[in-house]
C-alpha positions as CSV (number, residue, x, y, z in Angstrom):
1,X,0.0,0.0,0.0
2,X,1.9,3.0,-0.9
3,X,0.9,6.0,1.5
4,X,3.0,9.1,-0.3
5,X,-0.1,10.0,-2.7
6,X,-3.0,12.2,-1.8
7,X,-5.0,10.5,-4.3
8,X,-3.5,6.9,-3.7
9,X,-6.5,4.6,-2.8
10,X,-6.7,1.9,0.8
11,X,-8.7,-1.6,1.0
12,X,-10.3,-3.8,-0.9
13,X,-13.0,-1.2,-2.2
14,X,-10.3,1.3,-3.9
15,X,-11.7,4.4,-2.4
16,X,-10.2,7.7,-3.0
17,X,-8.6,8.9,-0.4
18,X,-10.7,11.9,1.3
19,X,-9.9,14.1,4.3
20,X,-10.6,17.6,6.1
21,X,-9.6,21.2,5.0
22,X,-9.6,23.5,7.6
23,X,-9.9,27.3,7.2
24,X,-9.0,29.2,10.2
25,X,-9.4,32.6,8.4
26,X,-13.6,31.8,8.5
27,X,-13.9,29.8,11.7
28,X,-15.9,31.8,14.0
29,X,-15.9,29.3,17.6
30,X,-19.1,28.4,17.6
31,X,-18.7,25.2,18.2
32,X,-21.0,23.6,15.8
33,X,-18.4,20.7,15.4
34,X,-17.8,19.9,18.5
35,X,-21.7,19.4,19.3
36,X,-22.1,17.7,15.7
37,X,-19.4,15.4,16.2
38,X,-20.4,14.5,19.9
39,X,-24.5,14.0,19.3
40,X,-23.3,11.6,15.9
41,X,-20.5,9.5,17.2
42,X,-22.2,9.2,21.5
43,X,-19.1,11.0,22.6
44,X,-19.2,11.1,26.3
45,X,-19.9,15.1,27.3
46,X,-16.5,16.9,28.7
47,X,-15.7,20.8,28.5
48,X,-18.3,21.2,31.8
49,X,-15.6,22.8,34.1
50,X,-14.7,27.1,33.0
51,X,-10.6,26.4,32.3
52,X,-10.3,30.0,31.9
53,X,-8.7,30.0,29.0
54,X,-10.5,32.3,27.1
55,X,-13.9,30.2,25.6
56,X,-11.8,27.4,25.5
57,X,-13.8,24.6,27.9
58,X,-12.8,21.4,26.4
59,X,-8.6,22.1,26.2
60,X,-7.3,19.9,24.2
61,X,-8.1,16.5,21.9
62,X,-8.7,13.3,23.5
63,X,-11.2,10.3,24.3
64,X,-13.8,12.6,24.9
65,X,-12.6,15.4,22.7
66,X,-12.7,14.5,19.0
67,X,-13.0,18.0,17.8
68,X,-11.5,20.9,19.4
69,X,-12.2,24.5,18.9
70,X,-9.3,26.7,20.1
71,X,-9.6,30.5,21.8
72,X,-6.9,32.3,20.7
73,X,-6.8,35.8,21.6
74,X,-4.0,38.1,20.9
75,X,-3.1,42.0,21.4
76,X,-0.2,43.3,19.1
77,X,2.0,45.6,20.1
78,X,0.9,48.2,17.3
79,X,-2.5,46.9,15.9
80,X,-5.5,46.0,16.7
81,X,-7.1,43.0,19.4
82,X,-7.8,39.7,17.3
83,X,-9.5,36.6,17.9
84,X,-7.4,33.1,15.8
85,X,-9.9,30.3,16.5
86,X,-9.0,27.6,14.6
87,X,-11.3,23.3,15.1
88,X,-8.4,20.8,15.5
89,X,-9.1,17.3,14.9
90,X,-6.7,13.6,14.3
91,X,-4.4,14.5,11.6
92,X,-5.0,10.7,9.8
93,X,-1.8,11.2,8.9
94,X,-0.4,9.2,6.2
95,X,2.6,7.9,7.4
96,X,0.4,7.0,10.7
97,X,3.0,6.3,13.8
98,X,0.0,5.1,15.6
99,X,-0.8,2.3,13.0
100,X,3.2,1.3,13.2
101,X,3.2,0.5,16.5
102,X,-0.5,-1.1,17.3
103,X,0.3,-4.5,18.9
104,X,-3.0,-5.9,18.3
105,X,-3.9,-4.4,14.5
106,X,-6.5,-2.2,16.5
107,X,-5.8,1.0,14.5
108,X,-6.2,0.6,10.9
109,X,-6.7,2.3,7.7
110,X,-9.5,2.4,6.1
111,X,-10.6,2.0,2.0
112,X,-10.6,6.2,2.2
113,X,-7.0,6.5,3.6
114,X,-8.6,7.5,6.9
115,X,-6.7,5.9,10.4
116,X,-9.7,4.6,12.6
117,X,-9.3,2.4,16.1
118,X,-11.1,-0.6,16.2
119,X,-13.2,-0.6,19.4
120,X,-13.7,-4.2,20.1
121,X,-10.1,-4.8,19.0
122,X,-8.3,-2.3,21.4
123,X,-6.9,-3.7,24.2
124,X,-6.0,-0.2,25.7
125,X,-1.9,-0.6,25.7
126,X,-1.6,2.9,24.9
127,X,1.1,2.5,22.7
128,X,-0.4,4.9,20.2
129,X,-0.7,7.4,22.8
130,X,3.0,8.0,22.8
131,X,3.7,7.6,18.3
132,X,1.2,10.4,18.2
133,X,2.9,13.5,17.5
134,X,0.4,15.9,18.0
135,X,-1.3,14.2,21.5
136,X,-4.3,13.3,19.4
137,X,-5.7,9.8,21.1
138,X,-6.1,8.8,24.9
139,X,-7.7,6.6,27.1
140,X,-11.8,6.6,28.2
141,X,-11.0,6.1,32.0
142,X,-14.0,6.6,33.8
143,X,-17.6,5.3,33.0
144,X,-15.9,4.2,29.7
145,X,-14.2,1.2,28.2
146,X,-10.9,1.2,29.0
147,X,-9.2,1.5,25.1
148,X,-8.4,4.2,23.2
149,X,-10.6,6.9,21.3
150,X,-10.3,9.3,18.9
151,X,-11.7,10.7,15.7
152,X,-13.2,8.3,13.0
153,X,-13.4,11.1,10.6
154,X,-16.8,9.6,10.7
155,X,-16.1,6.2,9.0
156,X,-19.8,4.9,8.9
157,X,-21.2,8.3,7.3
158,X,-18.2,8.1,5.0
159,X,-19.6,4.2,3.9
160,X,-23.0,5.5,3.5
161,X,-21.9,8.1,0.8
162,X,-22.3,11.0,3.3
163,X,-19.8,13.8,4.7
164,X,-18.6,13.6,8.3
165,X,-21.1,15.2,10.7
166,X,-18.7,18.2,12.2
167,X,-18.1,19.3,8.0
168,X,-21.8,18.9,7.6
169,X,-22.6,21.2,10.9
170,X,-20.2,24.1,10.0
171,X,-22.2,27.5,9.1
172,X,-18.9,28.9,7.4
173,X,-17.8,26.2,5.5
174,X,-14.3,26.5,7.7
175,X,-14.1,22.9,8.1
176,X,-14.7,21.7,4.4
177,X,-14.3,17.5,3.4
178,X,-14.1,16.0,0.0
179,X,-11.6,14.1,-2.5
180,X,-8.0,15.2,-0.5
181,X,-6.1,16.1,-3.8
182,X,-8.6,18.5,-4.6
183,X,-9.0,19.6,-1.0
184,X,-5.1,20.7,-1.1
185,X,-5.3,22.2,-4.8
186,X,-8.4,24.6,-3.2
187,X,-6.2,25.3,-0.1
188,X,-3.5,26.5,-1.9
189,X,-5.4,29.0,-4.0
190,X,-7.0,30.1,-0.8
191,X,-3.9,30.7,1.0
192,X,-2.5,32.9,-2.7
193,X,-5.6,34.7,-1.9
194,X,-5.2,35.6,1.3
195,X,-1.3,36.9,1.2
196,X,-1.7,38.7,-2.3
197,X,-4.9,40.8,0.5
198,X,-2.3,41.4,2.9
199,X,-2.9,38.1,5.1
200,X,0.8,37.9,4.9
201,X,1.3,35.2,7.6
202,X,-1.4,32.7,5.9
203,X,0.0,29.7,5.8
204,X,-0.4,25.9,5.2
205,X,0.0,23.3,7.8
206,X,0.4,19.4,7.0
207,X,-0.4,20.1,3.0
208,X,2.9,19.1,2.0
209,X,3.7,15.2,1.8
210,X,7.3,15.7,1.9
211,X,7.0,16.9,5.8
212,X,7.9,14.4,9.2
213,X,4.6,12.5,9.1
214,X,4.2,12.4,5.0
215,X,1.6,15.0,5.2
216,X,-2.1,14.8,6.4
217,X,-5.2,13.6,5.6
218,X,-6.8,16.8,8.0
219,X,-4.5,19.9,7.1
220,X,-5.2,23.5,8.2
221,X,-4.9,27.4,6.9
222,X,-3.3,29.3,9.9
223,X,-3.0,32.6,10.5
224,X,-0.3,33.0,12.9
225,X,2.9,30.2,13.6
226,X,1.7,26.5,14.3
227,X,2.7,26.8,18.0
228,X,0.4,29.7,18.3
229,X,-2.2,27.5,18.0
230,X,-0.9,24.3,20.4
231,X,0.7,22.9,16.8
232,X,3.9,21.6,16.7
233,X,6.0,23.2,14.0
234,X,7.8,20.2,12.7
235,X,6.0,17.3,13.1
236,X,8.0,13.7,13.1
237,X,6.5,10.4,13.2
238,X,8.3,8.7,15.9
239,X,8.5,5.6,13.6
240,X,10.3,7.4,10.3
241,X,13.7,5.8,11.6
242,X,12.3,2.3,13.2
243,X,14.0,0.3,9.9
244,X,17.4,2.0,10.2
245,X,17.0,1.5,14.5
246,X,15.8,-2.2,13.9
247,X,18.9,-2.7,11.5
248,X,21.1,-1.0,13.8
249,X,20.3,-3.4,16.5
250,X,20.5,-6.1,14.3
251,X,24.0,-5.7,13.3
252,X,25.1,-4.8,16.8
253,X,23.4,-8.0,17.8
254,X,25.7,-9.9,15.3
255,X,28.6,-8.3,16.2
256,X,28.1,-9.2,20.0
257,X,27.6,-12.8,19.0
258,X,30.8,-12.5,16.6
259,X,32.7,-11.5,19.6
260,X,31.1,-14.2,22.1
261,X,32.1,-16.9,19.9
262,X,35.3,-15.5,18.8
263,X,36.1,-15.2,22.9
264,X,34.9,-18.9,23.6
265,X,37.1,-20.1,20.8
266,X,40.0,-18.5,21.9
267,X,39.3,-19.3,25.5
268,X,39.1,-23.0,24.4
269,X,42.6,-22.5,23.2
């Protein structure tokens, strides 16, 4: 299965390979998607408790978090007060580390190129917690199941023909879904756009495939720096290097067994 190619198509049924655009520039927090995503896929209610950052109640992503809205508000030092609000979301990245390391073949991708965690096949290890670069999955602890959670990019809708339900919610279009090649060819004109107006820091995020995680199958239009907006800048999959390690330890394990022998030989002597 080659994973380098937006348009490259999973499984048995040859899908092509779909995903999300994001468009900060039009998000306006409202929150739709988080209420969408929640009421389709029985998400367990979080985001009760005031964090007091900003409108921000849910945080961050997680078991109970599949969609987050971030509260970004910033005062320049010459210029006016802005709002950057910005729905982040599993990055189904195509080089997945969380697939890589799944002991039990829970996490798998699907005929659309999406990553999705089998619930009756998670055994709640957590090893996908820690080869997820962006802190995307977790553990359902209390009143839940015990495995791991994040989002499906709502894999049964997608096999009924219909668009995830957080895409479907949004009043501005911000979070758009579709066919991912095209997805990336509108992004970039948007982005033109926007810097050619005198958006000058408009930017993509996880649109190019040559990145550390072979770019994304849910990429963003930002306004400001990734870390702005809890991103990390340079993304890695903690997996990229596992054949060179593997080899690595593999020829160090030979020469260790060269020198045993050689040193049993010679003690023999």
């Amino acid at each position: 299965m080659k994973q380098g190619d937006g348009a490259t198509t999973y499984g048995p049924e040859q899908q092509p390979r779909v995903g999300f655009f994001t468009d900060t520039s039009i998000c306006i927090g409202c929150k739709a998607c988080e209420v969408a995503c929640k009421e389709w896929n029985l998400v367990p209610e979080d985001g009760l408790s005031w964090t007091g950052h900003s409108y921000d109640n849910t945080g961050e992503l997680g078991a109970d978090t599949w969609r987050h809205v971030a509260f970004i508000e910033q005062q320049p030092t010459h210029g006016d007060f802005r709002w950057l609000m910005s729905s982040d979301v599993c990055k189904h990245c195509t080089h997945a580390g969380c697939l890589d390391v799944c002991p039990t073949g829970a996490v798998m991708r699907t005929e659309f190129g999406t990553v999705v965690i089998q619930d009756d096949v998670c055994n709640g290890c957590g090893y996908c917690v820690t080869a997820c670069p962006f802190g995307v999955i977790s553990k359902r602890e209390i009143g839940g199941d015990g495995g791991m959670h994040k989002c499906t990019l709502c894999y049964d809708r997608l096999q009924d023909g219909l668009e995830p339900a957080c895409a479907k919610a949004c009043p501005t279009d911000s979070i758009q879904f579709g066919p991912l090649d095209e997805l990336i060819d509108r992004a970039r004109e948007r982005c033109e756009h926007l810097v050619e107006s005198g958006v000058e820091d408009a930017r993509l995020y996880l649109a190019d495939e040559n990145d550390g995680i072979g770019g994304a199958g849910a990429f963003f239009l930002l306004l400001d720096e990734p870390e702005v907006y809890g991103l990390p800048p340079d993304p890695v999959v903690p997996t990229k290097n596992l054949d060179t390690i593997w080899g690595a330890a593999a020829a160090a394990a030979g020469a260790l067994a060269v020198g045993l022998i050689a040193a049993f030989i010679g003690g023999s002597d």
